[in-house]
C-alpha positions in Angstrom: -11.1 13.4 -5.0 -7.7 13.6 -6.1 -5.6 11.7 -8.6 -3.6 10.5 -6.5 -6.0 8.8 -4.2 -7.6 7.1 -7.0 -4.5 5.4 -8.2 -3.4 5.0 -4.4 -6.9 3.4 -4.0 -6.5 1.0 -6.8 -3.5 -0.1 -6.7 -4.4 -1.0 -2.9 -6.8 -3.7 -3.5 -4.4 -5.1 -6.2 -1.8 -5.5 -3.6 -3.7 -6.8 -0.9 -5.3 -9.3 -3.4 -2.3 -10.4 -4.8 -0.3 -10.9 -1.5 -3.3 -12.8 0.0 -4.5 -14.8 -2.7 -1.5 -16.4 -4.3 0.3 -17.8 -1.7 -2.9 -19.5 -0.7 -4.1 -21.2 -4.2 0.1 -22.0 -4.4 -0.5 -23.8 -0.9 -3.6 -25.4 -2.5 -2.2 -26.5 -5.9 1.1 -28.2 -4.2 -1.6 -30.3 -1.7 -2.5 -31.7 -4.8 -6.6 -29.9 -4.1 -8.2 -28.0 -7.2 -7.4 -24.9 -7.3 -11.5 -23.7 -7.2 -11.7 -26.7 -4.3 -9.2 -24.8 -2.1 -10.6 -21.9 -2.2 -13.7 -22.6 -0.8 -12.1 -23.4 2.4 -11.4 -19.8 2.6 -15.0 -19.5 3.5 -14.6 -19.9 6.9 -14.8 -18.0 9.1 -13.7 -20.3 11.2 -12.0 -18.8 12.5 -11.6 -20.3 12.0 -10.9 -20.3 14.5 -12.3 -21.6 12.3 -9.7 -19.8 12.8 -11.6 -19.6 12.2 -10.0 -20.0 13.2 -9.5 -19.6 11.0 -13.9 -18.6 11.5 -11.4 -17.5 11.0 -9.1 -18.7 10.7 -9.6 -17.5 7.2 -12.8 -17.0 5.7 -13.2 -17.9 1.8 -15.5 -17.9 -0.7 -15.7 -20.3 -3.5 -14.0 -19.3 -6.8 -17.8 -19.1 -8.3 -18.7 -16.9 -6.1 -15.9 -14.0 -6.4 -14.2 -14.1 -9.7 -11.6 -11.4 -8.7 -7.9 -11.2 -10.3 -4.8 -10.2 -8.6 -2.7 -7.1 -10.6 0.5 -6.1 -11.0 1.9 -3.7 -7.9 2.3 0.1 -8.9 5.3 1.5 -7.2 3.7 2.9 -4.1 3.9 1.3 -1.1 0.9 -0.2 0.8 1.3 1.9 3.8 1.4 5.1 1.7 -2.3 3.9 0.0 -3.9 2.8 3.6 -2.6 6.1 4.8 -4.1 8.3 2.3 -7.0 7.0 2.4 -7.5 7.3 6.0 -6.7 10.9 5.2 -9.6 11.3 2.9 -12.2 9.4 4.7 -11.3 11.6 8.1 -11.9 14.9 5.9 -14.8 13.0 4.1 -16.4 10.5 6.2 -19.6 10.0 4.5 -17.7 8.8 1.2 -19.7 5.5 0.8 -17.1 4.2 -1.6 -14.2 5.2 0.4 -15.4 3.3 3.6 -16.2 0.3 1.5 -12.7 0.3 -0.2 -10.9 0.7 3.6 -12.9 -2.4 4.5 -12.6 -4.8 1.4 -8.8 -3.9 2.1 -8.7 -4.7 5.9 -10.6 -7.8 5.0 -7.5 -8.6 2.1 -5.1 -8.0 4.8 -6.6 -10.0 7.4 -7.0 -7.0 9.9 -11.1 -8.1 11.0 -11.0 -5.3 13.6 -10.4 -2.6 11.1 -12.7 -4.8 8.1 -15.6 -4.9 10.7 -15.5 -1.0 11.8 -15.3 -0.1 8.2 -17.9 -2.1 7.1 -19.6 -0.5 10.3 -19.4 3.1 8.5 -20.6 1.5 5.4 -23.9 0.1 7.2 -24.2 3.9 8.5 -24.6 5.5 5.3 -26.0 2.3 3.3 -28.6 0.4 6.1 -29.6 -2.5 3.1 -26.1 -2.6 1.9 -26.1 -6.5 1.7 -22.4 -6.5 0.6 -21.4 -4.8 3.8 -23.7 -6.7 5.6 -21.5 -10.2 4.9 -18.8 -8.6 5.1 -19.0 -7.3 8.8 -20.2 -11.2 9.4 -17.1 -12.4 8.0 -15.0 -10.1 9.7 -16.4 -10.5 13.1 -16.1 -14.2 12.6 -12.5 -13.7 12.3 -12.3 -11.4 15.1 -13.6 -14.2 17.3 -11.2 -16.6 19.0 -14.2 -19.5 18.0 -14.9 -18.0 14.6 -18.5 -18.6 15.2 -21.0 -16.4 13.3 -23.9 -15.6 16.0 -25.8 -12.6 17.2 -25.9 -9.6 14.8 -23.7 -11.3 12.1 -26.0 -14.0 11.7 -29.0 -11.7 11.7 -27.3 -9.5 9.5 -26.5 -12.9 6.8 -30.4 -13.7 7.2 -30.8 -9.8 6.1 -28.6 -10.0 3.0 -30.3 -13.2 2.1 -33.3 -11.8 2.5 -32.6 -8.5 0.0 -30.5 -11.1 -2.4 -31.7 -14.2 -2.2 -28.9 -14.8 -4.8 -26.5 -13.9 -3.0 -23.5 -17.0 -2.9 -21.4 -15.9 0.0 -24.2 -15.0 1.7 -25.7 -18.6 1.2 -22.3 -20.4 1.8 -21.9 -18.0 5.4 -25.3 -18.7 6.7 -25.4 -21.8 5.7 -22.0 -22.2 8.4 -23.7 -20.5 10.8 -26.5 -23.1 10.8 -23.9 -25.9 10.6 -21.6 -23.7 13.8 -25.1 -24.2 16.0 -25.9 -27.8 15.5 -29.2 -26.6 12.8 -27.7 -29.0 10.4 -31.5 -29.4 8.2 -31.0 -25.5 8.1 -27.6 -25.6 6.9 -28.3 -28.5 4.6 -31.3 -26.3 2.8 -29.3 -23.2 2.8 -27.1 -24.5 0.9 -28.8 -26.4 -1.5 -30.3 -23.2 -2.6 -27.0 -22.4 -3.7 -26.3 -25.3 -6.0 -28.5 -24.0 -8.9 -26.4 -21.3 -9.3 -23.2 -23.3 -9.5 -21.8 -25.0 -12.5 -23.2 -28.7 -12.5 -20.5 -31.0 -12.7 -17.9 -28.1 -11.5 -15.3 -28.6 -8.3 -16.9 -26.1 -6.5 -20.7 -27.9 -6.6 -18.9 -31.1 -6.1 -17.2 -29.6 -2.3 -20.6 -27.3 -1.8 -23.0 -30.9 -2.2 -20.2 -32.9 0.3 -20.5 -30.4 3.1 -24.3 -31.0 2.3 -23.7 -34.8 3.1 -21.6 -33.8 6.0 -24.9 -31.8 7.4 -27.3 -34.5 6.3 -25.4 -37.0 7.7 -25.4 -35.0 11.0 -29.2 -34.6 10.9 -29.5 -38.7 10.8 -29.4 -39.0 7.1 -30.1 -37.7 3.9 -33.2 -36.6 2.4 -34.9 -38.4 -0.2 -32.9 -38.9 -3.5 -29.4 -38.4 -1.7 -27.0 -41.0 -1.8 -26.5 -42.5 1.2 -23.5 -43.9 0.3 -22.3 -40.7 -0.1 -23.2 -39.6 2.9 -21.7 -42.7 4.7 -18.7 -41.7 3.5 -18.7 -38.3 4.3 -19.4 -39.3 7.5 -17.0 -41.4 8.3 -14.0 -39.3 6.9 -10.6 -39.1 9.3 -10.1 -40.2 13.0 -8.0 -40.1 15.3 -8.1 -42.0 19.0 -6.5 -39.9 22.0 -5.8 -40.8 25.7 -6.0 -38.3 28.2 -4.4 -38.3 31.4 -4.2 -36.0 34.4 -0.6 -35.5 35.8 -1.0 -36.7 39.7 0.6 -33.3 40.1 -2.1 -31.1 39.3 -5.1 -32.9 40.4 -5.7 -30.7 43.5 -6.1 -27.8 40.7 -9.5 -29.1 39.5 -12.3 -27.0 40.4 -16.1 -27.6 40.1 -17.6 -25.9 36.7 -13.8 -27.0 34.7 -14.2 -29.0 31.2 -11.9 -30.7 29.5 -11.3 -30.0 25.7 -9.6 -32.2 23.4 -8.6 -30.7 19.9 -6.8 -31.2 16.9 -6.0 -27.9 14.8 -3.6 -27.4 11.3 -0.1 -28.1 12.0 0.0 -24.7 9.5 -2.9 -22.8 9.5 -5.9 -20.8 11.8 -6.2 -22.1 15.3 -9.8 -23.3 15.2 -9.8 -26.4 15.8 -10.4 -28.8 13.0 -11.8 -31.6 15.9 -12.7 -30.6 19.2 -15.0 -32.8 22.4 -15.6 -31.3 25.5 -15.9 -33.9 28.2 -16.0 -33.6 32.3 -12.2 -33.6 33.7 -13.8 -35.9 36.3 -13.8 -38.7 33.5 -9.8 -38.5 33.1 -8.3 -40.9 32.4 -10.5 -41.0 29.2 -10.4 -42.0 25.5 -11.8 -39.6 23.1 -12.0 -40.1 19.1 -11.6 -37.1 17.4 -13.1 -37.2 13.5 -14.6 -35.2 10.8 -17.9 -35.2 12.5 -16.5 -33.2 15.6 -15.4 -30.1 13.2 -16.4 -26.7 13.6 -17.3 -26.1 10.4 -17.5 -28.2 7.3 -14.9 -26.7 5.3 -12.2 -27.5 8.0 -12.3 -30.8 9.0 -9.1 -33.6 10.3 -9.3 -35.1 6.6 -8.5 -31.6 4.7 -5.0 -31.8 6.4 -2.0 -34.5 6.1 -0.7 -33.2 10.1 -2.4 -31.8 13.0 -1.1 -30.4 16.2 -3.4 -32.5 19.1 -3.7 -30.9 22.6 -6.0 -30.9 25.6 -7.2 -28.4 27.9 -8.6 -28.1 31.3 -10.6 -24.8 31.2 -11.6 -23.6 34.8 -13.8 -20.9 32.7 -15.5 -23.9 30.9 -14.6 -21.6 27.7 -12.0 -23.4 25.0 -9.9 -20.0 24.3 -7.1 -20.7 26.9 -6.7 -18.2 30.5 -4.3 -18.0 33.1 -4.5 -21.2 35.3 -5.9 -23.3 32.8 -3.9 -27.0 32.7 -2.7 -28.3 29.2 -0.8 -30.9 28.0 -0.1 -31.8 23.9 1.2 -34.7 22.2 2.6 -32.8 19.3 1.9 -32.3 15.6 1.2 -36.1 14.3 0.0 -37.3 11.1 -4.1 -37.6 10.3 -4.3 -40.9 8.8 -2.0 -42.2 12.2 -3.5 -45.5 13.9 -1.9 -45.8 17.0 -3.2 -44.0 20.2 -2.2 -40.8 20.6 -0.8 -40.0 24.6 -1.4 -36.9 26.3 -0.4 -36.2 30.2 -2.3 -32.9 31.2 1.0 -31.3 33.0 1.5 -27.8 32.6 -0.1 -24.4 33.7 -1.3 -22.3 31.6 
């Protein structure tokens, strides 16, 4: 492999890492979060999206769990790097370290479709590669316009468990996929496997054994030993109370089979929703409450923002990602901790 490569390949990583890592713990400092704290929302997958939207979004991983620095730039550019690379892995496709290096890098520059078929490659030539294996769950996650981690990325997380039980991200992924289906006793003890591995006392076991309250709390409370005050709280968290009404308008566009979402998402951030209730258009005019417990996943949730953007959606697919046809109507980005009723007149086609 030539020299050039190498240092092309090196100073890739560095790059990506530093142009997607410190603009997000500088967003998390100035919110006034920990800096470990903040990153564990990156996690999600959640898209989030989730992104996740987010999962997707953005998925994260506690500080803990990935102690990686950022380095200084070398002056080559980015696209030079990627394009070398894919110049070397197309003469050599069964370079192993190559393929993982393409997809570690797609992941950094939040391109999932290229992460996931590199990872792909790296599953070709490496079956048990339990690295690859989390990281083709993250990336589909992020692919997804739900950020839910099903199917073979969930099956692949139980496989990387399985070879490293130890494995943090793989705990803290799985664990969301329990959380994403409603198996919150599942999520709960996936993740309580991974608090002996993290520092007692630390800001990351502090968030990990909160979004194990949030799960208990879910379940119908906490296990014996937990504090159910704790949990109570956790619980409760941010709310938000939204009417919903049907411009007269558009009432001769329901159709049997539609459902009505109502969402909050970041005023900055994925577009998984950080609240969402699906209720029968049929019900309209209605009052929903939209709170901590309605989130995705646990990591995003009403109370880790200040504003929100709050929208509703008549879905004639019964699917929450927008179509053609679909009838919205939003009230705008408001403020999370607001206690007046927030309006929204469904009045516009998608």
């Amino acid at each position: 492999m030539k020299t050039a490569f190498l240092i092309a390949a090196a100073v890739m990583v560095a790059v990506a890492l530093a142009v997607l890592l410190l603009p997000l713990v500088r967003q998390g400092r100035q919110s006034g979060r920990p800096r470990s704290v903040f990153v564990v929302t990156l996690l999600i997958a959640l898209v989030l999206p989730l992104g996740t939207g987010a999962l997707y979004l953005l998925v994260g991983t506690p500080a803990a769990l990935n102690g990686v620095a950022a380095e200084a730039a070398a002056p080559i550019s980015m696209q030079q790097a990627l394009t070398e690379l894919h110049a070397h892995l197309k003469q050599q496709p069964d370079d192993l370290q190559g393929w993982m290096l393409l997809a570690q890098t797609s992941n950094a520059l939040r391109q999932p479709a290229e992460a996931r078929d590199a990872f792909d490659q790296v599953l070709r030539l490496a079956p048990n590669n339990a690295e690859a294996m989390i990281g083709w769950a993250e990336a589909d996650s992020m692919m997804r316009s739900d950020h839910l981690i099903e199917g073979r990325a969930q099956e692949l997380l139980k496989r990387a468990v399985q070879l490293h039980p130890d494995s943090q991200r793989g705990l803290w992924l799985l664990g969301i996929s329990d959380f994403q289906r409603g198996a919150y006793r599942e999520a709960a003890a996936t993740w309580r496997l991974l608090q002996p591995q993290l520092e007692p006392g630390s800001n990351v076991a502090k968030a990990v054994a909160e979004q194990i309250a949030v799960a208990d709390a879910r379940a119908g409370g906490a296990p014996a030993g937990a504090s159910s005050s704790a949990v109570a709280a956790t619980a409760q968290g941010a709310s938000l109370q939204v009417q919903v009404a049907l411009a007269p308008a558009l009432k001769d566009k329901l159709a049997s089979g539609d459902a009505l979402f109502v969402y909050a998402r970041a005023e900055n951030g994925p577009p998984m929703p950080l609240a969402v209730a699906r209720l029968d258009p049929v019900q309209l005019p209605a009052t929903v409450t939209l709170n901590d417990a309605m989130a995705m996943t646990p990591a995003f949730r009403l109370s880790s923002v200040e504003r929100v953007f709050v929208g509703a959606r008549i879905s004639h697919s019964g699917q929450p990602v927008a179509q053609p046809g679909d009838l919205e109507g939003d009230a705008g980005v408001v403020a999370v901790d607001s206690k007046t009723p927030i309006k929204i007149s469904i009045d516009k086609v998608h």
